[in-house]
N, C-alpha and C positions, 0 to 999 in steps of 0.2 A: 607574457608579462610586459605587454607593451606599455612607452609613459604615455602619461595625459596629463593636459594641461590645466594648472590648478594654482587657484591665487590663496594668500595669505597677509595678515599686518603682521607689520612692524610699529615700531614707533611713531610718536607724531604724526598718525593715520597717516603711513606712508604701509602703501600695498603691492605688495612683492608678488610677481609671478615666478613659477615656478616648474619645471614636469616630476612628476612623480610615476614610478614604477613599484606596485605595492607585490612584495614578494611572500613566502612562505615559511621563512624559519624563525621570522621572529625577530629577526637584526636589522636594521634599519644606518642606511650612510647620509649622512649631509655631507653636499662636495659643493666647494666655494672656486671660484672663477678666477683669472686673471685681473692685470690691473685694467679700472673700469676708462679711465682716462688714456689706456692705448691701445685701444678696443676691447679687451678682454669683456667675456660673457658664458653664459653657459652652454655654449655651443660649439665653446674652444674644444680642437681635435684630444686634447689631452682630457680634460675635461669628461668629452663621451668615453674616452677609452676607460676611464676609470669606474664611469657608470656602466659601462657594457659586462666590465668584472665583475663587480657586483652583482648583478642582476644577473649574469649566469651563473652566480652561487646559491641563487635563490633570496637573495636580500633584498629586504626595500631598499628603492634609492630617490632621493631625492637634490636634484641639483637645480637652482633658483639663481635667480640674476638680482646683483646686489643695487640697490637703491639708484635712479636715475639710468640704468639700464633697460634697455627691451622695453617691456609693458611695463617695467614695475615706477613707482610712482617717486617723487623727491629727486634729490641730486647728490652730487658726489660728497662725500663726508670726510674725505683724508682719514678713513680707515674707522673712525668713532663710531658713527651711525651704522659700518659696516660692521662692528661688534651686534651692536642688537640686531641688525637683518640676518645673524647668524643666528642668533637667541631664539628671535622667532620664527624661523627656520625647525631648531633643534624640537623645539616644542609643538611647534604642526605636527613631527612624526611622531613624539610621545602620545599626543592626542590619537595614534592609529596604532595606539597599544604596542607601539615598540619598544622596548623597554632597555634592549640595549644599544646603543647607536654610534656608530662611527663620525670622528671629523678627518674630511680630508682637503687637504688643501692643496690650490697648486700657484704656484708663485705668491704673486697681490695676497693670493685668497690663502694662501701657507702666513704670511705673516697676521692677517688678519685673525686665525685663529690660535698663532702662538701668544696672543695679547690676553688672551680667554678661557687661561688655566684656570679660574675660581668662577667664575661664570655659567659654566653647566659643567654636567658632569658624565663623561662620558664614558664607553666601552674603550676606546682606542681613538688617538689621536695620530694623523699620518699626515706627513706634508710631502709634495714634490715640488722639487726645487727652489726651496724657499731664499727670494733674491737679496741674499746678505750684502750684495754691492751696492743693492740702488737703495735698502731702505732698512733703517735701524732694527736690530734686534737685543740692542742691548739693555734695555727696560725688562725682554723677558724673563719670568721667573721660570726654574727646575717645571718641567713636565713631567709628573709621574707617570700617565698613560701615554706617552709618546711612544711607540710599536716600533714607526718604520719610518725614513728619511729616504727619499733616492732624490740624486742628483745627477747628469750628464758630464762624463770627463771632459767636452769642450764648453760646458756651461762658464759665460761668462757675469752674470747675472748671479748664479749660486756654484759658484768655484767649489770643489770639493774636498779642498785643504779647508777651505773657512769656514763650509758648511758643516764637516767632520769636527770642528773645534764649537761651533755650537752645539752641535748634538750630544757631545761630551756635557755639556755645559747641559741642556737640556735632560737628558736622562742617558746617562753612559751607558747602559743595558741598551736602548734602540739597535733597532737595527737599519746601518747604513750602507745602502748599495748605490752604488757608482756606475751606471752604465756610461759605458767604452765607446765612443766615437758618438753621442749623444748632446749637443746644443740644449738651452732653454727650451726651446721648442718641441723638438723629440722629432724633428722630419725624421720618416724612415725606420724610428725607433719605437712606436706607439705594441707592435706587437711584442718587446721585450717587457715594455711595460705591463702588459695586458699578462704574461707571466708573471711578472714579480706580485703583481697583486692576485692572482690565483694562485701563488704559491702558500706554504706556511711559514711566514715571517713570525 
């Protein structure tokens, strides 16, 4: 189930590239990027790790570079435009008869889909390390399908006291794991990651 590389629209014929790995059970993940203005893209280490999970569950996966990145087309949108490059994202894998699909996010691309509780409607919502330091969350509404939250205990970007205090706020049932000696970034850490999402959270 290798990816391949595959375009889609968005808005304002703006044309998203994206790789897709089309799997066997049925379940389908959109995974969104880092922030696009500090490189962030779909090719962040964190990023693959969560699509290599996936994909050796047997899932679709599809993870896409948001507007003004890579190939895809437009420019940065302070997070707006990044709502619908998710939209049309979520609905390219509907259209491959997925019917139940994951969001996951990781930092930039964590807040970008906590804005997009009424927007589609998903199987499960997961963010990693969503950066409550550098950028608001407080607009967001209760997440009913929010599954799982991890954050890094040296995360300073998504501190785990304040990320815990959102998740509360988001759906207190979630489930938040804190990996132990873990940064923003996850140097070092991408295999504990690659557990927690092959686990049963």
């Amino acid at each position: 189930m290798s990816e391949h590389r595959v375009e889609f629209n968005s808005d304002n014929n703006i044309v998203l590239e994206g790789l897709l790995s089309e799997g066997t059970t049925g379940r389908g993940v959109v995974i969104t990027h880092p922030h696009p203005l500090y490189g962030g893209d779909m090719t962040n280490i964190v990023v693959e790790t969560i699509q290599n999970a996936y994909q050796k569950m047997g899932h679709t996966t599809l993870r896409f570079n948001f507007r003004g990145m890579g190939r895809s087309t437009g420019s940065y949108d302070d997070g707006n435009g990044e709502q619908a490059d998710v939209v049309a994202a979520f609905d390219f894998l509907k259209e491959k008869d997925r019917q139940a699909i994951d969001l996951v996010g990781y930092s930039f691309g964590a807040w970008v889909i906590a804005q997009m509780v009424n927007k589609v409607t998903t199987e499960a919502v997961i963010m990693v390390s969503p950066p409550a330091t550098m950028m608001k969350f407080e607009s967001t509404s209760p997440i009913p399908n929010l599954k799982l939250v991890v954050t890094g205990s040296r995360d300073e970007f998504a501190p785990p006291d304040l990320v815990e205090q959102l998740v509360h706020t988001w759906n207190p049932v979630a489930t938040f794991t804190v990996i132990n000696g873990a940064d923003h970034f996850f140097f070092g850490y991408t295999d504990r990651l690659t557990d927690i999402f092959s686990g049963d959270f």
